[in-house]
C-alpha positions as CSV (number, residue, x, y, z in Angstrom):
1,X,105.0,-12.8,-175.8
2,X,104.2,-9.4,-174.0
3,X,101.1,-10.7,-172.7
4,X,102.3,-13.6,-171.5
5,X,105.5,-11.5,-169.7
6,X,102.6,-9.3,-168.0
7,X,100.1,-12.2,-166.8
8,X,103.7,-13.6,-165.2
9,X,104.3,-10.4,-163.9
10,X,101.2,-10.4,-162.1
11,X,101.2,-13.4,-160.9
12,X,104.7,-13.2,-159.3
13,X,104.6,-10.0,-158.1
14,X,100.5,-9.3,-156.8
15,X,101.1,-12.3,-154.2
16,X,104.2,-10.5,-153.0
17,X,103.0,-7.3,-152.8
18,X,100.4,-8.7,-150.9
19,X,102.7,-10.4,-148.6
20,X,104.4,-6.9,-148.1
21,X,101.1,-5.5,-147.0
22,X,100.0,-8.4,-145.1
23,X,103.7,-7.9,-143.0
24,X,102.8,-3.9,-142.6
25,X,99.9,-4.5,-141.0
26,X,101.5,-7.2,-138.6
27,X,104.3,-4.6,-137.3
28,X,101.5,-2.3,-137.0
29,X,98.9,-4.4,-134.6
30,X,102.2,-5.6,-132.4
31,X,103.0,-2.0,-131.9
32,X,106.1,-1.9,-134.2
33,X,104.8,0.9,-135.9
34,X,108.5,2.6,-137.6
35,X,108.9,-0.5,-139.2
36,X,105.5,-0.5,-140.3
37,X,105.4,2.6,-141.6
38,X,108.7,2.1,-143.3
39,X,107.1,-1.4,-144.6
40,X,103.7,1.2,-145.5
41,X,105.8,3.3,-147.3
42,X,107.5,0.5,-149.3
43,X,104.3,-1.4,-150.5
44,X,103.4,-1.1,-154.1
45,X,100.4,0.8,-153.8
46,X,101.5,3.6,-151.0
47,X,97.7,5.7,-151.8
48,X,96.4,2.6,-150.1
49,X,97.3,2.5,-147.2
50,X,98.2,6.3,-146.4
51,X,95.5,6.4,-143.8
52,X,97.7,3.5,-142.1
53,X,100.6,5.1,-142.1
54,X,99.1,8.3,-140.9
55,X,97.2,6.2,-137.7
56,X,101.0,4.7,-137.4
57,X,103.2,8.0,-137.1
58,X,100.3,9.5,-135.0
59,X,101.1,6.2,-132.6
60,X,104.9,7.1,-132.1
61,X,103.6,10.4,-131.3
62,X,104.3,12.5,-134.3
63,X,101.0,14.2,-135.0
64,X,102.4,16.5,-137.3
65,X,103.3,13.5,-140.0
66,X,100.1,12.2,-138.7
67,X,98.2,14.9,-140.1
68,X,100.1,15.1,-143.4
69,X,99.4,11.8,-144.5
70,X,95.4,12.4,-143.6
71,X,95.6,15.1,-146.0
72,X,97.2,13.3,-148.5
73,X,94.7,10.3,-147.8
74,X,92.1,12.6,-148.2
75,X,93.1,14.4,-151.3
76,X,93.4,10.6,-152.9
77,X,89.9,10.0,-151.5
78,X,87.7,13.1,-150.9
79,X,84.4,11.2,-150.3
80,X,85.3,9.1,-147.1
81,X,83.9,10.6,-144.1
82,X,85.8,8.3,-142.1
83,X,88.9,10.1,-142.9
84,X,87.7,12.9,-142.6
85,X,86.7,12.3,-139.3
86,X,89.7,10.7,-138.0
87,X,91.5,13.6,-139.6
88,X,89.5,16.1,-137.6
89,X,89.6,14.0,-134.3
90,X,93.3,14.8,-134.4
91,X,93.0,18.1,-135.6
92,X,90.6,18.3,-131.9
93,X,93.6,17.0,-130.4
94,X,96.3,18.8,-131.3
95,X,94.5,22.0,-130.9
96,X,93.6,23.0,-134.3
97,X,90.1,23.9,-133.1
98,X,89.1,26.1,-136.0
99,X,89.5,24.0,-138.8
100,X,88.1,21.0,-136.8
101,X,85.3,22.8,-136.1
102,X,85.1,23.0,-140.0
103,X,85.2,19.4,-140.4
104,X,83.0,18.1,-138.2
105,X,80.4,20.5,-139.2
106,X,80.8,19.9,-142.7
107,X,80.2,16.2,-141.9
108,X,77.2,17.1,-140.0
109,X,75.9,18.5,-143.2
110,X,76.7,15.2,-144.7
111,X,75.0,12.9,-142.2
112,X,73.2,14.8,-139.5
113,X,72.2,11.5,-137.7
114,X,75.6,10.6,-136.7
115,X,75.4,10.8,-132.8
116,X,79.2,11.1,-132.6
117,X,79.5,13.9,-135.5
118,X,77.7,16.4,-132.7
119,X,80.0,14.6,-130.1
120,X,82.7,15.5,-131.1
121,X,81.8,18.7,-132.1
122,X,81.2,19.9,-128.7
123,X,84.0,18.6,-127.4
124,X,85.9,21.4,-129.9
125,X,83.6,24.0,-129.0
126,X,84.0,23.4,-125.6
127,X,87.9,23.7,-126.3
128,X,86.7,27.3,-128.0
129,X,84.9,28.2,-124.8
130,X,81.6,28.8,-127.0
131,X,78.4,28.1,-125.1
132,X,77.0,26.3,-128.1
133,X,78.5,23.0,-127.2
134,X,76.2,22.0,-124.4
135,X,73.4,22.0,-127.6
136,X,76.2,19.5,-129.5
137,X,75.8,17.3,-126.7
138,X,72.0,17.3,-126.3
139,X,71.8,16.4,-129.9
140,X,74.1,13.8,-129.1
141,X,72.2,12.1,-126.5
142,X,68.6,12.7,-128.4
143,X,70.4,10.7,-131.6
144,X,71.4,8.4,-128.8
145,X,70.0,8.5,-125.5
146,X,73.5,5.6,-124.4
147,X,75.8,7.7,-125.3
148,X,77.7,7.8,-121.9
149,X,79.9,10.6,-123.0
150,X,77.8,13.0,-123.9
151,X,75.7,12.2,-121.0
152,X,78.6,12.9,-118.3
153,X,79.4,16.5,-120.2
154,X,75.4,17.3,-120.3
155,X,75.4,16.5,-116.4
156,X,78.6,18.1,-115.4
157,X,77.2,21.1,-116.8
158,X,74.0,21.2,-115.2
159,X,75.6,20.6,-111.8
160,X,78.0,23.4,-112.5
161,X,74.7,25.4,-113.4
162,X,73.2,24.2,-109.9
163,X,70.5,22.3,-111.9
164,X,70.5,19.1,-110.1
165,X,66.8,17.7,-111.0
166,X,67.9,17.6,-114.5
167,X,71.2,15.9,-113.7
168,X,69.7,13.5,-111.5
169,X,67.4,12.5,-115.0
170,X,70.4,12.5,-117.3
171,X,72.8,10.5,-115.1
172,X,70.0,7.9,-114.2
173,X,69.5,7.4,-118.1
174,X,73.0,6.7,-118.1
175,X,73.1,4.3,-115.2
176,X,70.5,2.1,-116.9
177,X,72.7,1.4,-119.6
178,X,76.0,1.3,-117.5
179,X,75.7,0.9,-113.7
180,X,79.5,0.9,-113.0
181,X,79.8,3.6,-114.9
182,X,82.4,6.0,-112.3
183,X,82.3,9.3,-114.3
184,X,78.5,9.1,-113.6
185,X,78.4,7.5,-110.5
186,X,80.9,10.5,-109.7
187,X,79.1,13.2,-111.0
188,X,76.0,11.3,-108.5
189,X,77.9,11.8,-105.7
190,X,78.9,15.4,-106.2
191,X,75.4,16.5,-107.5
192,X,74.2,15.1,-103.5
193,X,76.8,16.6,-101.7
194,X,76.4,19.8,-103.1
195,X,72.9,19.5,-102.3
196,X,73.5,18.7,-98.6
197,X,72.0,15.5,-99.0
198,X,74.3,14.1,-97.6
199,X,73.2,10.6,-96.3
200,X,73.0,10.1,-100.1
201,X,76.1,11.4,-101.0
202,X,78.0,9.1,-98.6
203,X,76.3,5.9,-100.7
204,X,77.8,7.6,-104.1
205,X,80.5,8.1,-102.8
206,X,80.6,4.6,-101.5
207,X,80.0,3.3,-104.8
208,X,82.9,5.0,-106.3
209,X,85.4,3.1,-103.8
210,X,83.7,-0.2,-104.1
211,X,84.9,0.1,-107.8
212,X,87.9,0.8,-106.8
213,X,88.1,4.3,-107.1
214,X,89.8,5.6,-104.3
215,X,91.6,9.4,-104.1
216,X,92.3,12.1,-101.4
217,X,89.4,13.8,-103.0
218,X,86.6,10.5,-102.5
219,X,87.9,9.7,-98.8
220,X,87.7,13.5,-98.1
221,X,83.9,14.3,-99.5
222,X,82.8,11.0,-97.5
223,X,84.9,12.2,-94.5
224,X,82.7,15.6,-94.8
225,X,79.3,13.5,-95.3
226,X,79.6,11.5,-92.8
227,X,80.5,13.9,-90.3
228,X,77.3,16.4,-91.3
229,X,75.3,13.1,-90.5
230,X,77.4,13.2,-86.8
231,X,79.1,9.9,-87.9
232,X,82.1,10.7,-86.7
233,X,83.8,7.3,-86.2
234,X,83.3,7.0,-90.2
235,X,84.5,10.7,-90.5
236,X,87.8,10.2,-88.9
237,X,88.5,6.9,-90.6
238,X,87.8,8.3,-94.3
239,X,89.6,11.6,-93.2
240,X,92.7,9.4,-92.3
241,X,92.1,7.7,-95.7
242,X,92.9,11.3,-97.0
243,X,95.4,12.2,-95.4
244,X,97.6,9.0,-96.5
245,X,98.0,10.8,-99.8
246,X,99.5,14.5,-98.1
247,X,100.2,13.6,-94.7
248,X,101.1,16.9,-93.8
249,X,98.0,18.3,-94.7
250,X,97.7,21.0,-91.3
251,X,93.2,21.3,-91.6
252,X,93.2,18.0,-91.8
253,X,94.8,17.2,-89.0
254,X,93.1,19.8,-87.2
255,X,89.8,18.9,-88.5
256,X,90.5,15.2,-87.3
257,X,90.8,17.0,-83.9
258,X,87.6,18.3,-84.2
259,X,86.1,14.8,-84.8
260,X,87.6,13.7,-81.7
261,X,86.5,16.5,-79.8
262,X,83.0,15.6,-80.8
263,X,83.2,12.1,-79.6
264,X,84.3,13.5,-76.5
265,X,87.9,11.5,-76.9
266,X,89.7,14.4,-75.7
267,X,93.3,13.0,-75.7
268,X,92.9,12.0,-79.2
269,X,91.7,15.7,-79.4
270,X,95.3,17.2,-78.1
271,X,97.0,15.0,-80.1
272,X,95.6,15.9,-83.3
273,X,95.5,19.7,-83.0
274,X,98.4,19.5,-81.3
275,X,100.5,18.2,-84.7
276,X,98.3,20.3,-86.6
277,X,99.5,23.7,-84.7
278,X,103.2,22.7,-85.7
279,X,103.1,22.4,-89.2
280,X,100.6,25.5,-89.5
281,X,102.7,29.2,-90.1
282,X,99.8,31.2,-90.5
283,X,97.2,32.7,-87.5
284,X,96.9,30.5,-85.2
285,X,93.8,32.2,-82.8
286,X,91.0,29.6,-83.4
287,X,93.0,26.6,-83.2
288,X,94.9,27.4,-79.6
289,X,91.4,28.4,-78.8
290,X,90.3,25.1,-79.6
291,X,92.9,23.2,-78.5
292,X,92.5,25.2,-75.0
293,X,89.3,24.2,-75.1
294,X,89.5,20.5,-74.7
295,X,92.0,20.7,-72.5
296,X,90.0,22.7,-70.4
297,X,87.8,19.7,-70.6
298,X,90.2,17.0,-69.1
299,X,90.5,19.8,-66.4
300,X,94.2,20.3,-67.6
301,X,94.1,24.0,-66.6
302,X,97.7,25.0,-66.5
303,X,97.8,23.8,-70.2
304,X,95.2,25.4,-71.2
305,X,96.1,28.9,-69.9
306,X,99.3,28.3,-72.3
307,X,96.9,27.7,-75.3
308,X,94.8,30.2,-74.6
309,X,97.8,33.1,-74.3
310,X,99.2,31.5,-77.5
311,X,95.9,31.8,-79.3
312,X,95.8,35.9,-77.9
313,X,99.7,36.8,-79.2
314,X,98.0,35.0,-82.9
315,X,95.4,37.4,-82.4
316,X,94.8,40.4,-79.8
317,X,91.3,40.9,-80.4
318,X,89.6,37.5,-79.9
319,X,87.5,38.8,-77.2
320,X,85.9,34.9,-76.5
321,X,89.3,33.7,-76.1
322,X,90.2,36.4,-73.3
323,X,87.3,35.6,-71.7
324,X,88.3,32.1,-72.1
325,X,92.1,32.3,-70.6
326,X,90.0,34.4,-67.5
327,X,87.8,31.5,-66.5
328,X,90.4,29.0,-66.9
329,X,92.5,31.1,-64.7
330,X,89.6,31.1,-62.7
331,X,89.6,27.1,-62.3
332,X,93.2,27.4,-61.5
333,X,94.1,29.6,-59.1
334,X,93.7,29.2,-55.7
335,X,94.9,33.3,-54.4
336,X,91.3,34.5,-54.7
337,X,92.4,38.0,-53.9
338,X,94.2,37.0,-57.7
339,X,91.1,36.0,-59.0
340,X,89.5,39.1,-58.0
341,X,92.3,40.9,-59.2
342,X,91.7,39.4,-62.6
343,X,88.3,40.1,-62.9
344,X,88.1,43.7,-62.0
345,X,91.2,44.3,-64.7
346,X,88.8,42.6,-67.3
347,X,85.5,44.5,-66.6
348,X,87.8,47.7,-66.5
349,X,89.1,46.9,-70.1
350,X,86.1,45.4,-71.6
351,X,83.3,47.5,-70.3
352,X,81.0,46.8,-73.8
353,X,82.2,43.0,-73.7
354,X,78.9,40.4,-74.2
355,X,80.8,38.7,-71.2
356,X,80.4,41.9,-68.9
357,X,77.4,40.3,-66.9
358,X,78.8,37.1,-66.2
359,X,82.2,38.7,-64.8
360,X,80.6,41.1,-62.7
361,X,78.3,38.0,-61.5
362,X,81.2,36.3,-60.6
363,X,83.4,39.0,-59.3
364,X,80.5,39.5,-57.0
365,X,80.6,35.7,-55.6
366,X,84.2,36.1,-55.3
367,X,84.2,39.4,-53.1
368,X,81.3,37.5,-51.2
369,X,83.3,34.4,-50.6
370,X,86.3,36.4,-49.4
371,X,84.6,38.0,-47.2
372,X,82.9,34.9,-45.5
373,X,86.2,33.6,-45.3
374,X,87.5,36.7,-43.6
375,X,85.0,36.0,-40.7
């Protein structure tokens, strides 16, 4: 009679059971994790599945119950290493370096050909600051040479070490096995511009926006590129680009000035350095120099003086533009006894000025012209 009370017994109840389980894991893969772990919790045989609920309270965001369950999941099953190492992933994660560190290198001992053992590894001694990692991910990559992770933190560090031949090698690996690959195709574009290849850097770069990666930091490195390559038409667009994203940035305003200035568009010129000048609190010297500067070259004198006196007050001792406000005052006036006035006053105050032999040049030609037009 007892035997035949059990066998009933498992038959009505193992299907249900099941049925509970089977309902668990649906809450849990449509993102209803509470009730799944409530469900988890509720099943017949909670040792199971404590690996399930851990994964699930980790999901709501409680790594703390996360981790608990991992160690009870453990403790009921102290030969799975993938436990272990989903256990010390989080332990990575919620900054519990040391005993991580523990982990993964005790499942190193156990399985030294897992690529992703020495991964993560590194990633924790990176987190500890110990130079050992960089040799975590190089045993990565030689267990295997796809491993686009480890490849983009073996590259990043050669670049940071200026060791760009050997990133070059690493990140092409990569690129073979993942050509859209933006971390790499990144780290490609920084490796050239910090190189000063430019005209390469600029196609990285390129790359990274045809992906549809775009930042203030992309449109600004191919802003820089292209205008070390004297493209400045692509320089001011991608500058623009930048700008979008803080469009009160004051350099690069001014630096879109400077673009203008070198394709001679000198009313785009004012403009720019103009608006930069307003939103800029700091010394001011080289950029009213500047500014004076190109309007000295659309012959708008009288403007020019103004910029030129502004860009003195910022700064006294800018002895080029003192020489600068002089021959614009020069172009100006029309009182030469003024002129000569202004000269004399400049070579008696700047006697060891580099400009000395031009002004006494001049304030010879000037004494000789009054003079012919005194006869």
């Amino acid at each position: 009679m007892r035997l035949k009370l059990l066998l009933l017994y498992v038959v009505c109840i193992g299907p249900l059971a099941a049925q509970n389980l089977q309902t668990a894991d649906e809450l849990y893969a449509t993102g209803n994790y509470t009730k799944a772990i409530e469900a988890y919790k509720n099943s017949e045989d909670v040792a199971s599945v404590l690996d399930k609920i851990a994964k699930a309270y980790i999901a709501i965001g409680n790594y703390e119950e996360g981790a608990n369950y991992y160690q009870k999941a453990i403790e009921e099953n102290p030969d799975d290493s993938l436990l272990k190492y989903d256990y010390a992933k989080l332990l990575s994660r919620t900054k519990s370096y040391d005993t991580a560190n523990n982990l993964f290198r005790n499942l190193i001992k156990k399985d030294s050909l897992n690529p992703n053992y020495h991964y993560e590894l590194g990633l924790v001694l990176q987190k500890q600051n110990d130079t050992l990692a960089q040799g975590s991910f190089l045993k990565t990559f030689k267990l295997d040479e796809t491993h686009q992770k480890a490849i983009f933190k073996i590259a990043k560090q050669l670049i940071i070490k200026r060791n760009f031949k050997e990133a070059h090698v690493f990140l092409d690996k990569g690129l073979e096995n993942y050509a859209n690959n933006v971390e790499l195709i990144s780290l490609k574009a920084h490796a050239y511009y910090y190189q000063d290849y430019f005209t390469h850097a600029v196609v990285w770069f390129n790359k990274l926006i045809d992906l549809g990666e775009v930042s203030e930091f992309i449109h600004e490195k191919l802003s820089l590129s292209y205008a070390q390559n004297s493209d400045y038409e692509d320089a001011i667009y991608h500058r623009k680009q930048a700008l979008k994203y803080n469009p009160f940035d004051a350099n690069a305003i001014y630096v879109i000035g400077t673009y203008y200035q070198r394709l001679s568009d000198f009313e785009k010129a004012q403009e720019y350095i103009a608006s930069s000048l307003e939103l800029k609190d700091v010394s001011l010297s080289q950029e009213y120099q500047t500014l004076g500067t190109i309007l000295n070259r659309q012959k708008k004198y009288e403007a020019a003086i103004k910029a030129f006196q502004k860009a003195l007050s910022e700064d006294p001792s800018n002895v080029m533009v003192e020489f600068f406000l002089l021959r614009t005052k020069d172009e100006f006036y029309a009182d030469i006894d003024a002129k000569i006035a202004m000269y004399e006053k400049y070579l008696s105050k700047n006697k060891k000025s580099m400009f000395v032999a031009y002004a006494e040049k001049r304030l010879k030609a000037l004494k000789e012209e009054k003079f012919l037009q005194e006869d």
